[in-house]
C-alpha positions as CSV (number, residue, x, y, z in Angstrom):
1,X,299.2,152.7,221.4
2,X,300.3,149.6,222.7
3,X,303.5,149.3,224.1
4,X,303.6,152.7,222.5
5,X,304.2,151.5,219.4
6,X,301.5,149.8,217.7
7,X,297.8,150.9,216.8
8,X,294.5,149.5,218.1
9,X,293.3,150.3,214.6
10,X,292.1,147.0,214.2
11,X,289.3,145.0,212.1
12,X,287.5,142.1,213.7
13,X,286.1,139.8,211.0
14,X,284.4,137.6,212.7
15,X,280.9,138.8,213.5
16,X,280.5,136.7,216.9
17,X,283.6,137.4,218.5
18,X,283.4,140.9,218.2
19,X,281.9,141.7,221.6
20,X,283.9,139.6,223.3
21,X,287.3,141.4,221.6
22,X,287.9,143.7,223.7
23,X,290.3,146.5,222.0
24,X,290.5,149.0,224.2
25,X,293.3,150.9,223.7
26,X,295.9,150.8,227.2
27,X,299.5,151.1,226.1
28,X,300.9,148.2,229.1
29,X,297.6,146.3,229.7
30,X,298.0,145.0,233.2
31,X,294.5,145.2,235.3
32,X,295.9,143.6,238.3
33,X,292.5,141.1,238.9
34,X,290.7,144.1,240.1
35,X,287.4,143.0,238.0
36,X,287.4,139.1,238.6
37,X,285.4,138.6,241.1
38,X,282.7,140.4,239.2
39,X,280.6,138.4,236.2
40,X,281.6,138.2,232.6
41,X,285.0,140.0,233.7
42,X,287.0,137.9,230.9
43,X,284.7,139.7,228.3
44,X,285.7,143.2,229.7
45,X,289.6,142.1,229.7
46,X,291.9,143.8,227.2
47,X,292.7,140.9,224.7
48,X,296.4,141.3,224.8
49,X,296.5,141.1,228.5
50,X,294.0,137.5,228.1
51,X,297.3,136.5,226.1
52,X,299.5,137.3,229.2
53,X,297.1,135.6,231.6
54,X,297.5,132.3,228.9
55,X,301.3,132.3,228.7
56,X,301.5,132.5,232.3
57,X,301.2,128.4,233.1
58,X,302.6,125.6,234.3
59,X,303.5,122.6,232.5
60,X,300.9,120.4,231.0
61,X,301.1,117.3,233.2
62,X,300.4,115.3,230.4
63,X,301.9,114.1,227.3
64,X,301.9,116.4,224.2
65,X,303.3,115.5,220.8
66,X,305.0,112.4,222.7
67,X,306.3,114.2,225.5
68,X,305.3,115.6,228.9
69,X,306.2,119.4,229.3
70,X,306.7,120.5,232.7
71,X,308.1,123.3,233.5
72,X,307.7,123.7,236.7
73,X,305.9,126.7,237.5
74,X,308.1,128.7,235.3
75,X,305.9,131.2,234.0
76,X,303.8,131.3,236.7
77,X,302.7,134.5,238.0
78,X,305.3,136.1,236.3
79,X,303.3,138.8,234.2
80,X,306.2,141.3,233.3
81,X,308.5,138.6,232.2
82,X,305.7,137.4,229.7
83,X,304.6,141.1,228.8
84,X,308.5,141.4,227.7
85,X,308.3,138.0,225.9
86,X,304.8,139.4,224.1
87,X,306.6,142.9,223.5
88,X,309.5,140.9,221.5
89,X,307.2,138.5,220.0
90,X,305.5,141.8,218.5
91,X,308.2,143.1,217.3
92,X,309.4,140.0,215.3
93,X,305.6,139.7,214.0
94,X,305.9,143.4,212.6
95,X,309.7,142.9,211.0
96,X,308.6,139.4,209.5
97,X,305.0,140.7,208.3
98,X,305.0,144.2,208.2
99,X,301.5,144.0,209.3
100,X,300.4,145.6,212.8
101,X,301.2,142.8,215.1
102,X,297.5,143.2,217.1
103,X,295.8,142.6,213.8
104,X,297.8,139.2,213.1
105,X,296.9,138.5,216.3
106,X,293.1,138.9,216.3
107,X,292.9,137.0,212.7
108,X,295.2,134.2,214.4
109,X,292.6,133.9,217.8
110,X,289.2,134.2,214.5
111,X,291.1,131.1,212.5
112,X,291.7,129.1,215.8
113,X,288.6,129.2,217.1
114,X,286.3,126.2,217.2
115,X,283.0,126.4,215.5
116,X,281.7,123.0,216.7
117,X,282.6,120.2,219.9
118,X,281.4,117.5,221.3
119,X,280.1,116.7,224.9
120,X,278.9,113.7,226.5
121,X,275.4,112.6,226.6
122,X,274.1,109.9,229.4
123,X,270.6,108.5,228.1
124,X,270.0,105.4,230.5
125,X,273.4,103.4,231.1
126,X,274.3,104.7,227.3
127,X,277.0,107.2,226.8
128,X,277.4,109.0,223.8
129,X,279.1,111.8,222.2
130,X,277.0,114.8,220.7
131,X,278.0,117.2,218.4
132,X,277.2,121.1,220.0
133,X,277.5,124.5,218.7
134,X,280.3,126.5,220.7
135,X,279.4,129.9,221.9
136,X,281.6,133.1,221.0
137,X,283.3,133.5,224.7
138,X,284.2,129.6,225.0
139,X,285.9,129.8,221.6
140,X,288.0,132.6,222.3
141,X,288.5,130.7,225.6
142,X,289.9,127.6,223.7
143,X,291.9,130.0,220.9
144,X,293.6,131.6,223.6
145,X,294.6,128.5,225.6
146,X,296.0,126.7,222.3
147,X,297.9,129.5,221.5
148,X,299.1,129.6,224.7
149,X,300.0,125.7,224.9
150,X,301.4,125.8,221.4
151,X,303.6,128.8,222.5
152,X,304.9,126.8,225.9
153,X,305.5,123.7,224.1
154,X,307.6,124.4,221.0
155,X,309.7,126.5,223.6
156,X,310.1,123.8,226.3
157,X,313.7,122.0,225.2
158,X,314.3,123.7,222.7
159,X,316.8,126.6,221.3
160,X,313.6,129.3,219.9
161,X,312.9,131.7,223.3
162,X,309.0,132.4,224.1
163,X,309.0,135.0,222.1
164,X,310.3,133.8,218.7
165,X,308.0,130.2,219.7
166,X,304.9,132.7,220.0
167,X,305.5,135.4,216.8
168,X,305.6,131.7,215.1
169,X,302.3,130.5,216.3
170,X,300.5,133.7,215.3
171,X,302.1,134.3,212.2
172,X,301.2,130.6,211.5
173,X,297.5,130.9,212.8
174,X,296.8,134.0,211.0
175,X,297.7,132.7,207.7
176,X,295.5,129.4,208.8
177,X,298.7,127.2,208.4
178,X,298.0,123.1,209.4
179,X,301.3,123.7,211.1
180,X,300.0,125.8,214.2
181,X,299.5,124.5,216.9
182,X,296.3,125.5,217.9
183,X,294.8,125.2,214.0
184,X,295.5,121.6,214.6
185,X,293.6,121.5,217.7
186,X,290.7,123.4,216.0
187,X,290.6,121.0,212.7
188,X,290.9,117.8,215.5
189,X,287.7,119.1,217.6
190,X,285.9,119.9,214.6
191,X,286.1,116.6,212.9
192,X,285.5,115.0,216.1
193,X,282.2,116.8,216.3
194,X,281.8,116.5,212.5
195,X,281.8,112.4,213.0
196,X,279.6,112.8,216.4
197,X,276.9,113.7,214.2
């Protein structure tokens, strides 16, 4: 049970990211970077603890909805404070949903994960963008890290804590609401790659 409270009964949907959801029950996931030196470590990493890892950044450096978020190395390395933050964020999921709060979870990281990208192709002195396919562990990479970014940023200034900013991203995500951060980021990429072709 994690946190002893909720079930790892849960139903991955999406056939490719199954092997790469890694479910296995540890009540306080916390593997201390034993495993990452070693290869395809992220794959073997509880997910919950990959949603830790996420939260725990720095500002962006850049600007994001019109602003620049820094924060300044708040988070940073600060893996209790975001497992308490996750652990409230839970709970708020269950009250609102009444689902099991993993579950909302792994439907929020399937709906936020891009199918297609684009990368840049040199042929000659001509550059041009190319639509590719995205393979299962990079789009769980890029789920996670606009979760985690839409989480960070509609905290930064502003009166919701981490927690209540990041049971509002899932909840959105799951129910594959234009509003979520990271949904956005999904349908951007995709029609980016869409008009690449």
């Amino acid at each position: 049970m994690l946190f002893d409270k909720y079930s790892y009964d849960v139903e991955v949907y999406d056939p490719s990211l199954k092997n790469y959801v890694n479910l296995k029950p540890v009540s306080y996931p916390n593997s201390f970077g034993r495993k990452s030196q070693s290869q395809s470590h992220k794959a073997n990493l509880n997910i919950i603890e990959r949603l830790e890892n996420s939260l725990m950044r720095g500002g962006t450096g850049g600007k994001i909805g019109g602003r620049v978020i820094r924060t300044k190395g708040r988070l940073q390395g600060k893996k209790l404070k975001v497992m308490k933050a996750i652990m409230e964020a839970f709970e708020i999921i269950s009250k609102q949903t009444g689902k099991n709060p993993i579950q909302v979870y792994v439907e929020a990281l399937e709906n936020s994960s891009p199918i297609e990208d684009t990368t840049r192709v040199r042929y000659g002195g001509i550059i041009s963008n190319v639509a590719v396919d995205v393979s299962a562990s990079r789009r769980l990479d890029i789920a996670l890290r606009n979760i985690g970014m839409g989480t960070v940023t509609s905290a930064f200034h502003s009166k919701r804590t981490l927690a209540q900013s990041l049971a509002n991203e899932l909840i959105l995500a799951s129910n594959n609401d234009i509003n979520s951060y990271a949904i956005k980021r999904k349908n951007e990429t995709e029609r980016m790659a869409r008009s690449a072709k």
